[in-house]
N, C-alpha and C positions, 0 to 999 in steps of 0.2 A: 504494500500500500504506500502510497507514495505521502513524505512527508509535508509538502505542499498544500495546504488547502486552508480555503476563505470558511473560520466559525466564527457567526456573527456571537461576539459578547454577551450582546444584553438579552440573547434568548438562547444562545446553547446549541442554534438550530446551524448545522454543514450544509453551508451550500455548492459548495467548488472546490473539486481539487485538483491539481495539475501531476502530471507525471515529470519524475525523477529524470534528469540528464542522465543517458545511459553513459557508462565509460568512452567508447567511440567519438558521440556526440561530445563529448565534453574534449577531448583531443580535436576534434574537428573546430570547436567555438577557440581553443585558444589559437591553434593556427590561422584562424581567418583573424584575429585578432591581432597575433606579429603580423599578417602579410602587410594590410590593410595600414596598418601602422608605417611599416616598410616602405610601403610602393603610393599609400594614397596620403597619407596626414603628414608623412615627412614632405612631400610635395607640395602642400598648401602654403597659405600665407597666416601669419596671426590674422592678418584683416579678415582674409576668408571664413576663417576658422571662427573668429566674434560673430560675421555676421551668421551663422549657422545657429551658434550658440544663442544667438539676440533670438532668433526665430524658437528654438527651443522654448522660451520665456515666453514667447507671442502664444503659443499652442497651450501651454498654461492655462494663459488667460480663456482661449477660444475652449477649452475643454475640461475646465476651474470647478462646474457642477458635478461633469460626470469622474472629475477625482475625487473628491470629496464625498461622493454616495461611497465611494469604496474604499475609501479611509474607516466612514462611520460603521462600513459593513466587516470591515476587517481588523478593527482596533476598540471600536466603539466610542472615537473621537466625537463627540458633540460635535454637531454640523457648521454651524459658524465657528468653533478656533477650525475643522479640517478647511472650512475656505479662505481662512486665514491662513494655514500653511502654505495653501496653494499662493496665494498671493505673494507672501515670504520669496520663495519658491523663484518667481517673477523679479522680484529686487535683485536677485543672488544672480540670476544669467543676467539681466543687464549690467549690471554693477564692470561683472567679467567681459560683457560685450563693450563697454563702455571703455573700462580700463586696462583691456587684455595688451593691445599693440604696447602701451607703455610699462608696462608690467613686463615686458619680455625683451624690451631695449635693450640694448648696449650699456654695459655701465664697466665707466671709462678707471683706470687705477693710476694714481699720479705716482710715478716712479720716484726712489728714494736716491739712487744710482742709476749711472746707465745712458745710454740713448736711446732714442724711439720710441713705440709707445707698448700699453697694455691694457687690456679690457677681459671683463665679464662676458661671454654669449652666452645663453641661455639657450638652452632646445631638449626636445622631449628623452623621454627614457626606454618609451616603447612600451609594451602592457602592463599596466596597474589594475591590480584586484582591488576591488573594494567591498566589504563583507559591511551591511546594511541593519540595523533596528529595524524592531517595528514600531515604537512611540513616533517617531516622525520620520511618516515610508516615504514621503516626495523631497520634504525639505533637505533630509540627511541625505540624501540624492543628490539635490541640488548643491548643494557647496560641497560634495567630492566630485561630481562629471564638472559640471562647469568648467571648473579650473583646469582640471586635468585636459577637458577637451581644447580648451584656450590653447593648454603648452603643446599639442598637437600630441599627447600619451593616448593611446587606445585601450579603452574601459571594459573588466571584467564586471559586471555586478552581479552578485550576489546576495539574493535578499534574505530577509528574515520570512522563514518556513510559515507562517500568517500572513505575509501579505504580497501573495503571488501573483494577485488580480495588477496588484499598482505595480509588482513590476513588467508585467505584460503589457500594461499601460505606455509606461513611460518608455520602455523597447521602443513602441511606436510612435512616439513624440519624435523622438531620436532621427527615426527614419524617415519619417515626414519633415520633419524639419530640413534635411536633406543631405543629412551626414551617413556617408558608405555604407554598405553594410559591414560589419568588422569592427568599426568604429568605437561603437557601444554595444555591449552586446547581455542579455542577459541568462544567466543558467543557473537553473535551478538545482543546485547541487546539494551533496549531502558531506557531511562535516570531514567524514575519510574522503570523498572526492576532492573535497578545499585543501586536502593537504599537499594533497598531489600538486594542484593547482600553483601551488605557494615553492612547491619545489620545482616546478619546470622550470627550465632558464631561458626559455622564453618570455615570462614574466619577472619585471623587474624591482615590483613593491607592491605593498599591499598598504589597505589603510583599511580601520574595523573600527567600530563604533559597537558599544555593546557592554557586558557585565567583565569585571577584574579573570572571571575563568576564561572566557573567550579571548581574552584579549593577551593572558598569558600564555596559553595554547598555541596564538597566532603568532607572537612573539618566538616562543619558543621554536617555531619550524618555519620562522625567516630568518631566524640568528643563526639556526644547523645552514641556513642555505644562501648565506647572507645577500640577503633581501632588505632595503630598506622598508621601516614599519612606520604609521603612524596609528598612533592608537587614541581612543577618545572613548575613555570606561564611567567607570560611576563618580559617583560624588553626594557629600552631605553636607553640602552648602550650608553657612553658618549665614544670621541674617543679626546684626548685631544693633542694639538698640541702645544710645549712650544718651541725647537728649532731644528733644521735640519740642515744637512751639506748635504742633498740631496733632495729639495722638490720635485720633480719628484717621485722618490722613495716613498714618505711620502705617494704621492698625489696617485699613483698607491696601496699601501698596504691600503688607506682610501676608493677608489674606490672598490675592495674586500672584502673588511669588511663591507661595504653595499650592495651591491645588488650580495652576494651569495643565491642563492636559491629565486633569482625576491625580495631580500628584507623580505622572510619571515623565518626571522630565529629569534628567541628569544634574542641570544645572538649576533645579528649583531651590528654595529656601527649604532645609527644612529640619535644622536647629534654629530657635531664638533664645539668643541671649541678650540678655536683658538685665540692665544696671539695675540697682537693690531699690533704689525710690522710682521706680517707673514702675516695676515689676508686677504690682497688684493692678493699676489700675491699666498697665497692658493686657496682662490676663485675663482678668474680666471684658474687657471690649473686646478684642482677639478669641476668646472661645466664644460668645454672643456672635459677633461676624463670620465666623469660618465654622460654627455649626449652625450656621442660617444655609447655608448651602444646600440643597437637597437634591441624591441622586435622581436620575431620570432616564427618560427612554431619550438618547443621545440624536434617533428623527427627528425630535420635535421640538418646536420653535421656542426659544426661549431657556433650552434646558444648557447649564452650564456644567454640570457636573454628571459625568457616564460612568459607566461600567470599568470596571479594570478589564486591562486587556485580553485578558484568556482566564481559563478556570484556573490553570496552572498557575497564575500571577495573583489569583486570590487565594489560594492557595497558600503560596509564597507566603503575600503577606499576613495571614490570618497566623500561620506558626510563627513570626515573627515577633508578633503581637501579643498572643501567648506567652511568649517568652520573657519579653517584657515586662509583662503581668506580673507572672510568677517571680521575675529576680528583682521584683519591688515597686517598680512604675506606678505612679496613678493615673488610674481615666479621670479626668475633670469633665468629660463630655464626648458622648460619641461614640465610633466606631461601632457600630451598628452594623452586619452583612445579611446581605438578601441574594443569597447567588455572586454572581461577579461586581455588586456594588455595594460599596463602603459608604457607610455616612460619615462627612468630617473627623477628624477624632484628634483631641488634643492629650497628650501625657507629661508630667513632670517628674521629678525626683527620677528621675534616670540617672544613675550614678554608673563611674567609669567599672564596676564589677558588672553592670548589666548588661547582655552583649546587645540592647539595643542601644550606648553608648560609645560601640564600632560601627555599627549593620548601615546599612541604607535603607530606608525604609519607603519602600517606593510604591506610592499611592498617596491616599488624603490625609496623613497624619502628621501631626507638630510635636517636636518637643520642644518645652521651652525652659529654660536654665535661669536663674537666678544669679547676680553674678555684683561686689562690693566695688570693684574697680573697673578701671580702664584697661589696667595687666592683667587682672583676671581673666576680662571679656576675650582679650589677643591669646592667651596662653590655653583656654576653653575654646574657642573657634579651631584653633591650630592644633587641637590634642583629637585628631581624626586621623586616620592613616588616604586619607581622598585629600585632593587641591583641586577641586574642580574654578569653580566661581564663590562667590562672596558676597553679600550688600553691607552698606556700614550705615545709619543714620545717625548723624550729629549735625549740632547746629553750630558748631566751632571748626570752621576751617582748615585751623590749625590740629586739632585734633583729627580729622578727615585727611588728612596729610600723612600725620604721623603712624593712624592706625594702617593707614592703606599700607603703606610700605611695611609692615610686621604682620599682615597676615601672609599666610605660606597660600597661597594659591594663585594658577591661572588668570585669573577675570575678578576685578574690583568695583562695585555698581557703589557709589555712593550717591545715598540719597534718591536711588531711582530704582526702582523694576521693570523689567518687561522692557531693557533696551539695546536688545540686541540687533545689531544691524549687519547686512550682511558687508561694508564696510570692518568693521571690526573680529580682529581676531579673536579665535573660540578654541579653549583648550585648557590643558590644567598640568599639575606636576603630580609627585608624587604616587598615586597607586588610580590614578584617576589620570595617568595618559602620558603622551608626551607627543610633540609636534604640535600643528597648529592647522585649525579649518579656517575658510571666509578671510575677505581682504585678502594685503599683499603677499600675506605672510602662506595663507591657505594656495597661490600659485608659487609657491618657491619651494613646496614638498620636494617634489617627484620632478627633479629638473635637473638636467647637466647644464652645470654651473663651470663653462668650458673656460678658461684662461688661454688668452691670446697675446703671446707676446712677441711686439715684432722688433729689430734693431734697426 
């Protein structure tokens, strides 16, 4: 039976499933992959190559509804954030069609010695695997092809085993948009086939988005094979609370920063820490707001909070939770499960013997910390084995300053949520990744970084 197949969430009910890349086919997908790369994308121009990618973005827009049904069908995204992805989606290939020609220029190196000159060229590497989520099936899409297709690399994609439909989907954007066959290519493969995949030396990197196991797995059989890797795993974003001149506001931008996308987003909020005189009257406003949330049927208009993504993911987090319980946690409100959806749930007194004071807890759930200082708040944020992202709210500049630079992570949102752009780089350290998605930084992965020097 093949691993591939669309069960919608919020009713349980299999609709589709796709069949397994036999071994052949999967030898067959990478070599039209190197030729393709060889003979057709080394021959283009970045100009060419943007405006395919800009068309790419166009097809988005023209086909935005019917991505979006099959987000909600295969994830149980609430319909307006999946048209929202899509839109994302649309920023990220223009951005690259926009920026891609100067993003791959010439960059000149002023000699220390010497005569003549030397420079940086840029140009592609040849096939990149790239192994896909299913919290965001288009978006995570979107800012690894993109760029890759910019630097003229030819894409293996690989998606997450749920959501086959979006990538059948996007195959066809690809081709319609007007890029080779070979180009982009999608197989639906199984975890021993990606290995193989990862060791041919036809492919020349991989990039994976996904859980610390998957990501060391992938790690581990491009470093036997040495392969460059980017990786972009989990994280338990600390969202740190020091002073406010509006807790309302705080308490409303803390509630969005955890349960966009039912809580399963990598780089959501979803430690609060929280100074010693804020801390009551944030927890009271903060459990009142974020268990006003109420799960729904993710069809229908209005509903902001759906199903977790599979049984398996309620699952997950239901023994997480558990556990929690048991090694001392308090519910102050919530978590309530009806099948695959959670109502809000906030918990405190999680202490470092609790193992949900390591876990990621991914879904609708808060904990929130209590916290005397300013070093306390840095040295509690930082006491995670993840660096994904951060928020910091203060109304002291200076402090805004000084905390930013002492937290240990990737991405520092001060003072904002929800502002990621496909401009800015996305990525974290420590057990939560390394390398970098989106922006300059996301087309400089997977590039030979050629040195030319002439006398």
């Amino acid at each position: 039976m093949s691993v591939y197949a669309v069960t919608n969430p919020a009713t349980g009910e299999q609709t589709k499933t796709f069949s397994t890349i036999t071994d052949d086919e999967l030898d067959a997908a990478i070599a039209l992959a190197n030729e393709t790369h060889r003979t057709r994308l080394r021959s283009t121009t970045v100009e060419e190559r943007a405006k395919l990618v800009r068309r790419v973005g166009e097809l988005h827009t023209e086909r935005r509804e019917q991505l979006a049904e099959i987000t909600v069908q295969e994830m149980g995204k609430p319909t307006e954030q999946a048209l929202g992805e899509i839109d994302f989606c649309v920023d990220i290939y223009s951005y690259y069609a926009d920026n891609g020609p100067g993003l791959m220029k010439d960059e000149p190196i002023e000699l220390l010695a010497g005569e003549g000159t030397a420079l940086i060229r840029r140009s592609s590497l040849g096939v990149i695997l790239g192994i896909m989520p299913w919290n965001f099936p288009t978006y995570q899409v979107a800012r690894f092809a993109g760029p890759n297709l910019i630097v003229g690399n030819a894409v293996l994609l690989k998606h997450a085993p749920q959501c086959p439909e979006t990538a059948a989907a996007l195959q066809a954007i690809y081709l319609d948009a007007g890029f080779p066959e070979g180009a982009y290519v999608n197989i639906y493969a199984t975890n021993d086939q990606i290995a193989r995949v990862i060791a041919d030396p036809r492919v020349q990197g991989v990039s994976v988005t996904g859980s610390e196991r998957a990501g060391a797995a992938v790690a581990e059989i491009a470093g036997r094979n040495l392969k460059k890797v980017v990786l972009e795993l989990g994280g338990s974003d600390p969202f740190i609370l020091l002073s406010t001149d509006d807790m309302d506001a705080t308490v409303e931008a803390a509630v969005s920063a955890r349960l966009d996308n039912a809580g399963q987003s990598c780089n959501a909020a979803k430690r609060f820490v929280v100074i010693d005189e804020l801390y009551e009257p944030f927890l009271e406003k903060f459990t009142a707001a974020l268990t006003a949330w109420e799960p729904g049927d993710p069809t229908a208009d209005g509903t902001a909070l759906g199903p977790l993504s599979s049984s398996a993911a309620a699952d997950r987090l239901q023994d997480q939770l558990d556990r929690a319980i048991k090694g001392g946690a308090t519910v102050v409100a919530g978590g309530e499960r009806s099948g695959n959806f959670f109502s809000p749930m906030v918990l405190t007194d999680v202490t470092p013997g609790n193992d949900a004071y390591r876990e990621e807890l991914f879904g609708p759930v808060a904990v929130v910390y209590r916290v005397s200082s300013e070093d306390e708040a840095v040295e509690l944020a930082n006491d995670t084995p993840f660096g994904l992202g951060s928020f910091l709210f203060t109304t002291d500049a200076e402090q805004a300053e000084r905390v930013a630079n002492k937290i240990d992570a990737g991405m520092v949102y001060v003072n904002i949520v929800a502002a990621d752009g496909a401009e800015l780089p996305f990525g974290g350290v420590k057990r939560s990744g390394s390398g970098r998605e989106l922006g300059t930084y996301g087309a400089d992965e997977f590039v030979n970084k050629k040195l030319i020097r002439v006398g």
